[in-house]
Every structure is written in structure tokens, then in C-alpha cells.
C-alpha positions in Angstrom: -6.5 -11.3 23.7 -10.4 -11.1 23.0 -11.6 -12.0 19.1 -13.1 -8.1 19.2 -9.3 -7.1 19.0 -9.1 -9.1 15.7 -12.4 -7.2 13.8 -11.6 -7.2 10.3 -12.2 -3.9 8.2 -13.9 -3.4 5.3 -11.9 -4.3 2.4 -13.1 -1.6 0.7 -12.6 1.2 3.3 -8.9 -0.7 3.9 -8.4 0.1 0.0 -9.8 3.7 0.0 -7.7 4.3 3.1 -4.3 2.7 1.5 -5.0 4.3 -1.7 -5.0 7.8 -0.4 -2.2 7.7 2.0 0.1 5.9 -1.2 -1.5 8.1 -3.7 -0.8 11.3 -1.5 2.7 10.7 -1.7 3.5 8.8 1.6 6.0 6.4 1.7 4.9 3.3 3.7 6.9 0.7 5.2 5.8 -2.5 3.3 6.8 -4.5 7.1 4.2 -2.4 8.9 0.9 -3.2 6.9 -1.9 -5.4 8.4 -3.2 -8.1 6.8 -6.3 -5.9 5.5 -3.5 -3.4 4.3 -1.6 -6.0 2.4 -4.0 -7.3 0.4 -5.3 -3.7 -0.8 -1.7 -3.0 -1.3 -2.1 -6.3 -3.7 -4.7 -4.9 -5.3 -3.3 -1.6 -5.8 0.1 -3.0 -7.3 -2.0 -5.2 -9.8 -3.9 -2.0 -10.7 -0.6 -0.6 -11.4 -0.8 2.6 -8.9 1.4 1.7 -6.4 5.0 -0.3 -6.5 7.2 -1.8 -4.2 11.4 0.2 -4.0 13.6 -0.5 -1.6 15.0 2.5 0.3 18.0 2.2 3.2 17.1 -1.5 2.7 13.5 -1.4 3.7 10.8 -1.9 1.7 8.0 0.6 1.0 4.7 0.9 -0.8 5.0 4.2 -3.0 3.0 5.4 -5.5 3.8 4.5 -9.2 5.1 7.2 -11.6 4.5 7.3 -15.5 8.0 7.8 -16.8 8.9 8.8 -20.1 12.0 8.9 -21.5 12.6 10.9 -24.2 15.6 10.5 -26.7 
């Protein structure tokens, strides 16, 4: 394998990307991100817009809800 296979992308397009696919409603297999995808996911968890559930024992990135329960 060449270094030209290993380009990195711009963290900010990586992050724009991430966010739209999570924020769109997709359900993204934690296992499958990049490095470049993993650290946007990072930043999107910190941000509190995206979490990590479990679902038939995988993990994937999904978009965080506002819940509130009312009594």
C-alpha cells in the first residue's frame, strides 16, 4: 500500500459529513468508522448531538433525542 491510500480528510469536512448522516436519522455502526470519523463522532458526543446505544449487540452512533418526561 502507497501513503496516497492513507490521505487524511479535513477534519472539518469529516465532521460536516458525520454530522449530517447522524443528524439525518442514520444509524451508523460505531465498528465501521475511520479514524477521521471517530474522532468527529468524539466531537459530536461531547457536543451532546449524537450518542452511543447498542442494538442486536452492536454499537451505533445515533443522533441524541431531548426527552421529557412528564408526570
Amino acid at each position: 500500500m502507497s501513503n496516497d491510500q492513507h490521505k487524511r480528510e479535513d477534519p472539518a469536512a469529516t465532521l460536516k459529513r458525520l454530522r449530517k448522516r447522524v443528524l439525518g436519522g442514520s444509524y451508523v455502526v460505531f465498528d465501521s468508522l475511520t479514524a477521521d470519523e471517530l474522532v468527529a463522532a468524539q466531537d459530536l458526543i461531547f457536543k451532546g448531538e449524537a450518542e452511543i446505544v447498542s442494538s442486536a449487540c452492536k454499537p451505533f452512533l445515533v443522533a441524541k433525542l431531548d426527552r421529557v418526561i412528564i408526570a
